[in-house]
MDAnalysis code that builds the backbone (N, CA, C; Angstrom):
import MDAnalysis as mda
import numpy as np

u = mda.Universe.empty(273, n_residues=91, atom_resindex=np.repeat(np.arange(91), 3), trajectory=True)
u.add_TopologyAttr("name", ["N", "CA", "C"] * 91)
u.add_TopologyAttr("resid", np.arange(1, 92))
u.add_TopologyAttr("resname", ["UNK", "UNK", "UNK", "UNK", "UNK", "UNK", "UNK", "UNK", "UNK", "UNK", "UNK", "UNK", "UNK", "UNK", "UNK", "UNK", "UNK", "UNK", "UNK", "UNK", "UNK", "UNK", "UNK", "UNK", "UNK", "UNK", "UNK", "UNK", "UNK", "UNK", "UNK", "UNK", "UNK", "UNK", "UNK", "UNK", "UNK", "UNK", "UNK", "UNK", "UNK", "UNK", "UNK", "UNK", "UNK", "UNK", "UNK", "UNK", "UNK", "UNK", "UNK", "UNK", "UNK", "UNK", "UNK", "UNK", "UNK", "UNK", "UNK", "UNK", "UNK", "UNK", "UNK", "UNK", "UNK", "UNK", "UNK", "UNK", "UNK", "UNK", "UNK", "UNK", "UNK", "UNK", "UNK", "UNK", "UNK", "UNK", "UNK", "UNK", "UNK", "UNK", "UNK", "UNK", "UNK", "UNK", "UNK", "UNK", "UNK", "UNK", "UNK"])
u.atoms.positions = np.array([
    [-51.745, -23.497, 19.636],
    [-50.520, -24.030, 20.154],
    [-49.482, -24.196, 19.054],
    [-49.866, -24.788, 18.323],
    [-49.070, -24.873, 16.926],
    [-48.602, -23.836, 16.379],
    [-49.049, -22.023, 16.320],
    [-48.702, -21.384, 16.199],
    [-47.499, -20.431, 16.706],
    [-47.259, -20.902, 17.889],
    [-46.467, -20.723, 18.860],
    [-45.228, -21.488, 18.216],
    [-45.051, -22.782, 18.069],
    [-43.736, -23.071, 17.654],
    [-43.251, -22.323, 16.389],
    [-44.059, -22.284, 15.615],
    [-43.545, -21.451, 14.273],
    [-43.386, -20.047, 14.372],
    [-43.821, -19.237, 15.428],
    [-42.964, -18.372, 15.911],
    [-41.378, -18.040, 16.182],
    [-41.815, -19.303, 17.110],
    [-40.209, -19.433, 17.784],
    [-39.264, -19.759, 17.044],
    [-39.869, -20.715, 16.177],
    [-38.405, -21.103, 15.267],
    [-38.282, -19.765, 13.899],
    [-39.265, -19.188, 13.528],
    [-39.000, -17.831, 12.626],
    [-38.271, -16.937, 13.821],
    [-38.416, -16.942, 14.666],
    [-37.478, -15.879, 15.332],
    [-36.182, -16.606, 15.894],
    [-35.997, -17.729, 15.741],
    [-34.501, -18.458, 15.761],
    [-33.800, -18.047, 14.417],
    [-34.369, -18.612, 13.261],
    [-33.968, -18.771, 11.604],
    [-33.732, -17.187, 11.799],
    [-34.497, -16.082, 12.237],
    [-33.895, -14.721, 12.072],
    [-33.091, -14.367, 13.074],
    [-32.634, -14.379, 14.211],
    [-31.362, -14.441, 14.876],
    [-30.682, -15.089, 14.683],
    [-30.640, -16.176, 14.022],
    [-29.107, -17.231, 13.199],
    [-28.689, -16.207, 12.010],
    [-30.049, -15.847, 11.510],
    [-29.513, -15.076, 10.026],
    [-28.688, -13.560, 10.341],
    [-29.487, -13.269, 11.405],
    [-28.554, -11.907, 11.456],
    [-26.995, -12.108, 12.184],
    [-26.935, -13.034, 12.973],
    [-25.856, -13.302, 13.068],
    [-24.608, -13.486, 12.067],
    [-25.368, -14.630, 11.367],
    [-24.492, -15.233, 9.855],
    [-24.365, -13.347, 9.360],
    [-25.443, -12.536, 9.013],
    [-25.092, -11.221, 8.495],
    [-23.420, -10.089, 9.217],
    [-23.792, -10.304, 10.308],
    [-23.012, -9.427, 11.309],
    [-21.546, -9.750, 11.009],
    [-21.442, -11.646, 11.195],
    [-20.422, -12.002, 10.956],
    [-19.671, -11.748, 9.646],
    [-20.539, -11.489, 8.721],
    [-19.787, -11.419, 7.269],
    [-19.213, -9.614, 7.207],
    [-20.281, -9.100, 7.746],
    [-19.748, -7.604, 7.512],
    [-18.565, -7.501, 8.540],
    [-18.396, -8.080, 9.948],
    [-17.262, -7.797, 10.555],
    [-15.712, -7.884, 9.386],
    [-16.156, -9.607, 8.880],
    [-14.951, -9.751, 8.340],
    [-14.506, -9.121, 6.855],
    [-15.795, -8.643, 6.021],
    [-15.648, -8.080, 5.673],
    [-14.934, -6.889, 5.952],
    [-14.953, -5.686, 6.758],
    [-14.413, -4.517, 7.150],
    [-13.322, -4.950, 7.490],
    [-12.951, -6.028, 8.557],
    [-11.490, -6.665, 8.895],
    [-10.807, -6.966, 7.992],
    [-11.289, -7.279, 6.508],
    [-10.013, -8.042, 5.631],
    [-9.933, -6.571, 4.934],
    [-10.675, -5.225, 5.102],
    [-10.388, -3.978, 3.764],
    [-9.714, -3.547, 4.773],
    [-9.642, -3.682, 5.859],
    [-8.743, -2.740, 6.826],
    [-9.589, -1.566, 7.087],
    [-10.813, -1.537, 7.004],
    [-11.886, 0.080, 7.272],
    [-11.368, 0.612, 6.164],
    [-11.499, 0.287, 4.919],
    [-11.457, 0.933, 3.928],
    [-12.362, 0.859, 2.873],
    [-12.784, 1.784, 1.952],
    [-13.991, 1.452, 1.066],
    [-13.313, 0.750, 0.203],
    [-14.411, -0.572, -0.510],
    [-13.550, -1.238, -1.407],
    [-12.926, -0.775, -2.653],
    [-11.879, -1.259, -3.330],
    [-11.373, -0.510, -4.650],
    [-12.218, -1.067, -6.062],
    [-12.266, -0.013, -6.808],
    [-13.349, -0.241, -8.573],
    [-12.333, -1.127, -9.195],
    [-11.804, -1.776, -8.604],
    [-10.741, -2.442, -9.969],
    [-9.375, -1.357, -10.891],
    [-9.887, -0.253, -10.092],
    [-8.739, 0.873, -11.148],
    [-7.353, 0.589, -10.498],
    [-6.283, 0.172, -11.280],
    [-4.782, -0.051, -10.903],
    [-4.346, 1.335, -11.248],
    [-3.581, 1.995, -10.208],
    [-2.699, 3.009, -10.430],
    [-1.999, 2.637, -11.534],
    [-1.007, 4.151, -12.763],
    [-0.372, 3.811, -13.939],
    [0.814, 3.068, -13.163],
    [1.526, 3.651, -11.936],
    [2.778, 3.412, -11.495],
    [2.916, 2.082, -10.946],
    [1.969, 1.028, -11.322],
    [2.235, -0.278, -11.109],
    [2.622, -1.055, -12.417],
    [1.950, -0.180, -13.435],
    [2.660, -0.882, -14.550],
    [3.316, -0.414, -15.322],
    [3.961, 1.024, -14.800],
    [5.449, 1.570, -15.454],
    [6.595, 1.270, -14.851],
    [7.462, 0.981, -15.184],
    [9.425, 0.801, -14.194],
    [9.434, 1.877, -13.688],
    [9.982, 2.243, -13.199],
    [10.600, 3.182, -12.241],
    [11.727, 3.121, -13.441],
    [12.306, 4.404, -14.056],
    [13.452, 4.819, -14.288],
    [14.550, 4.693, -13.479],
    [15.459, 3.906, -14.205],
    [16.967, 3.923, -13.111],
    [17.469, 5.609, -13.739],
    [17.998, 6.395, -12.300],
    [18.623, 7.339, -12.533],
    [19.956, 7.009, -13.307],
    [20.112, 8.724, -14.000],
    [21.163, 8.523, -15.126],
    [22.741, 8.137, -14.592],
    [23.373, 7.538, -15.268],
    [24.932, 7.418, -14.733],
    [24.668, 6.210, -13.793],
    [23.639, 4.857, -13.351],
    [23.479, 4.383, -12.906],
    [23.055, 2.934, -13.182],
    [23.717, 1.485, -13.309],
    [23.264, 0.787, -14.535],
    [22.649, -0.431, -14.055],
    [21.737, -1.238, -14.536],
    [20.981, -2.167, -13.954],
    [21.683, -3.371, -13.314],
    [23.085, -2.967, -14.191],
    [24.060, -4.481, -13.875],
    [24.199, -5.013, -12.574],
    [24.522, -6.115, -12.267],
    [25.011, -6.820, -11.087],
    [26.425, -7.748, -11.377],
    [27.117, -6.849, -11.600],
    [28.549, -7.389, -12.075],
    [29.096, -6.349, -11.031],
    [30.438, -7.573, -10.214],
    [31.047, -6.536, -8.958],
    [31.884, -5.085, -9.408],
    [32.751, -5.415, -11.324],
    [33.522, -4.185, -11.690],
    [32.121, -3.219, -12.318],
    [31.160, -3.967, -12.388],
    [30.691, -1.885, -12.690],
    [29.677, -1.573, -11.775],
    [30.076, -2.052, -10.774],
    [29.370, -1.636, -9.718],
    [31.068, -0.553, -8.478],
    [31.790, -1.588, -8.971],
    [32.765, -1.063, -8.066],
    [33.470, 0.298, -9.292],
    [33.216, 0.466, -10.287],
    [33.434, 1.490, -10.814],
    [32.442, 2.406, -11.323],
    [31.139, 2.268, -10.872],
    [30.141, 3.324, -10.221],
    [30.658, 4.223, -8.875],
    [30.771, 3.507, -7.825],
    [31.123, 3.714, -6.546],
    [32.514, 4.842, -6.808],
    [33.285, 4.126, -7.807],
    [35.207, 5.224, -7.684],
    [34.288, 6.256, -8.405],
    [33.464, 6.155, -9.493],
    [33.106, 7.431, -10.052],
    [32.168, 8.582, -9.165],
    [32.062, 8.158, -8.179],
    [31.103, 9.468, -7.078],
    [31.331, 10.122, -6.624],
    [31.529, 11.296, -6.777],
    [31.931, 11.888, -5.814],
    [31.683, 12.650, -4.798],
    [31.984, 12.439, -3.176],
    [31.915, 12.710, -2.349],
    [31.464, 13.884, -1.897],
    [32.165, 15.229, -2.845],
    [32.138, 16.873, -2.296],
    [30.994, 17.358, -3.009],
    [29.898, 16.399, -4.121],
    [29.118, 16.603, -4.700],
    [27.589, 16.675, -3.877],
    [27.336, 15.510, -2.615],
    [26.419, 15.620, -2.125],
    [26.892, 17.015, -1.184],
    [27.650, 16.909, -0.476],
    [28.120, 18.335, 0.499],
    [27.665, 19.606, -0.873],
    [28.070, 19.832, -1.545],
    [27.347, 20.842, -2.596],
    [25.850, 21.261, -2.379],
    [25.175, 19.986, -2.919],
    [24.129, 19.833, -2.837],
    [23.605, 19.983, -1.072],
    [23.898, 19.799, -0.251],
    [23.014, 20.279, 1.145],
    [23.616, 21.243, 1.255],
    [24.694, 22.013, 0.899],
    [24.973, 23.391, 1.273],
    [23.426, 24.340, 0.401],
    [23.628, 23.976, -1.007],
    [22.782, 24.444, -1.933],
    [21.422, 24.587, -0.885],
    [20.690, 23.547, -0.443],
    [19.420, 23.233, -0.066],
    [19.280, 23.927, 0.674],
    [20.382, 23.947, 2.325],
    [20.051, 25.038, 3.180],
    [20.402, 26.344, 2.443],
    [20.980, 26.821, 2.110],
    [20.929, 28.022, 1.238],
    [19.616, 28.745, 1.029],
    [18.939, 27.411, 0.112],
    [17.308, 27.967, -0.444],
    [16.660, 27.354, 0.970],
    [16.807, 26.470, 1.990],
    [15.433, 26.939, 2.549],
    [15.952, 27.889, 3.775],
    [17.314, 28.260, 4.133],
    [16.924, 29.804, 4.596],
    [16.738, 30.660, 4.183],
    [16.715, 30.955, 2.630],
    [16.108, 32.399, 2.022],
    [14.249, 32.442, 2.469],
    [13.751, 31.022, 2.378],
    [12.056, 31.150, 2.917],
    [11.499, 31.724, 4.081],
])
């Protein structure tokens, strides 16, 4: 008779445990988004700047920002998409 309860409760303690298991791997997979986890390797491009393009200046002052803007010119991008379709209808 006695053997019987210690059954039951080893097969409780192992359906609590696999539960507690199930639950960790759900949330596990839920917090990577279904993704394999990452080795710790950081891409370089998180710890290089981004280059500001040339003729273009980090400032936040309204005159060289507003004399960026007078210096652009307009017929330069039209150039440039004439150029582009050009080369991709020669493909």
């Amino acid at each position: 008779m006695r053997q019987k309860g210690i059954a039951q409760i080893t097969v409780l303690v192992a359906l609590i445990l696999l539960v507690i298991a199930a639950s960790a791997a759900s949330y596990y997979i839920l917090k990577n988004g279904g993704r394999a986890p990452t080795t710790g390797i950081v891409p370089v491009s998180y710890f290089t700047p981004t280059p500001t393009p040339a003729g273009v200046s980090d400032s936040d002052d309204p005159s060289v920002i507003e004399g960026e803007l007078d210096a652009t010119s307009l017929d330069s991008v039209d150039n440039d998409l004439n150029n582009l379709e050009t080369s991709a209808s020669s493909l």
